[in-house]
C-alpha positions as CSV (number, residue, x, y, z in Angstrom):
1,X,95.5,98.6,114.1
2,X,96.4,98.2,110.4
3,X,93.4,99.5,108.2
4,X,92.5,101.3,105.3
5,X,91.6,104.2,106.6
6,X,90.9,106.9,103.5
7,X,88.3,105.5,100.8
8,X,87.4,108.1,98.5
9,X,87.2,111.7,98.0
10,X,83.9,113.0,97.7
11,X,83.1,115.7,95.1
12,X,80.0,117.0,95.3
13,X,78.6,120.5,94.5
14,X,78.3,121.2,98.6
15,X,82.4,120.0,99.1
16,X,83.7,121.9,96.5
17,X,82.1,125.0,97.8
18,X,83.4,123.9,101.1
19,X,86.7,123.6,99.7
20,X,86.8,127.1,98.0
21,X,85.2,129.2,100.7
22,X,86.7,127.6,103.9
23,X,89.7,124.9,102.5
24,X,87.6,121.9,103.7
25,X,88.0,118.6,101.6
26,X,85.5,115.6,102.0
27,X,86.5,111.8,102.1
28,X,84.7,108.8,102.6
29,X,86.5,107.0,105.0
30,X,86.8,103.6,107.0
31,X,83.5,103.2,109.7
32,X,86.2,102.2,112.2
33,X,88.6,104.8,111.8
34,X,88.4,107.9,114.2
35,X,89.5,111.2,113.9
36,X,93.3,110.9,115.3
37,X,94.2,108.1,112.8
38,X,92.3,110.3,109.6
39,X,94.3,113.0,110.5
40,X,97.4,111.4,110.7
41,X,97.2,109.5,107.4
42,X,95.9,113.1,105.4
43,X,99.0,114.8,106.7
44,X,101.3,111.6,105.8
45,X,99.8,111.3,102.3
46,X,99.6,114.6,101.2
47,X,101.9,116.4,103.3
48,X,99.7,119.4,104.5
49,X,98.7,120.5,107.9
50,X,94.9,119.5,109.1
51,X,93.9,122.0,111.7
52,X,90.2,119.5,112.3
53,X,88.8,116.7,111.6
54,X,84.8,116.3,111.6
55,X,83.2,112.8,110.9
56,X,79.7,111.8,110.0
57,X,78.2,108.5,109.9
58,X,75.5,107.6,107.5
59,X,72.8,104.6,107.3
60,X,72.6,102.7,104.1
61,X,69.4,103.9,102.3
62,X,66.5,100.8,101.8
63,X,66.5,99.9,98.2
64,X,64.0,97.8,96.1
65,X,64.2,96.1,92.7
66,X,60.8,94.3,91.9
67,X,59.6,92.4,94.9
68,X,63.2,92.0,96.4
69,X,64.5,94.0,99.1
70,X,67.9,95.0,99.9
71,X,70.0,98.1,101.7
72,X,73.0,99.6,100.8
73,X,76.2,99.5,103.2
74,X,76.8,102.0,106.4
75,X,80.0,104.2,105.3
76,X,81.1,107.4,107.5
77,X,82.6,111.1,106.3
78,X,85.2,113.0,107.4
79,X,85.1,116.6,106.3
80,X,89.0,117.8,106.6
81,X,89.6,121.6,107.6
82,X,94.0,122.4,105.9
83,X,95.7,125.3,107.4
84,X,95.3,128.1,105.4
85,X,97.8,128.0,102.0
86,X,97.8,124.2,102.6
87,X,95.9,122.8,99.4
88,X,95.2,118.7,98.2
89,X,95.9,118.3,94.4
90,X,93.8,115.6,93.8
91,X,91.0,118.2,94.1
92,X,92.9,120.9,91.9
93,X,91.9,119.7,88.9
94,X,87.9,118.9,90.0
């Protein structure tokens, strides 16, 4: 199964704390992906060690603009525990 599996990171004032306090990083992540291929592809692309792998799927909220209605698209989360030491640069500089 050949798929894009990582998105984007999310930084948000809850993940950085997360990523300070406990060495959790955040990504937005394909909705078909599960936990086994997110895992492999962190530790491929950034060389660390992922001791867990949580994912969270969310509804696109209901948006309106005048009389037209609309919703935003499904997407999941995966919120990355590293072995201790083990640090993502991307999220160095945030």
């Amino acid at each position: 199964m050949n798929l894009k599996v990582l998105k984007t990171p999310r930084l948000t004032e809850k993940s950085v704390l997360q990523k300070e306090v406990s060495n959790q990083v955040t990504f937005m992540v394909n909705k078909a992906a599960n936990k086994i291929e997110i895992k492999r592809t962190i530790e491929q692309v950034f060389k660390v060690t992922v001791l867990n792998v949580n994912t969270i799927s969310n509804r696109g909220k209901k948006k309106r603009m005048g009389r037209f209605t609309g919703r935003r698209p499904d997407w999941k989360k995966a919120i990355v525990t590293l072995k201790e030491g083990d640090k993502i640069e991307y999220f160095e500089g945030a």
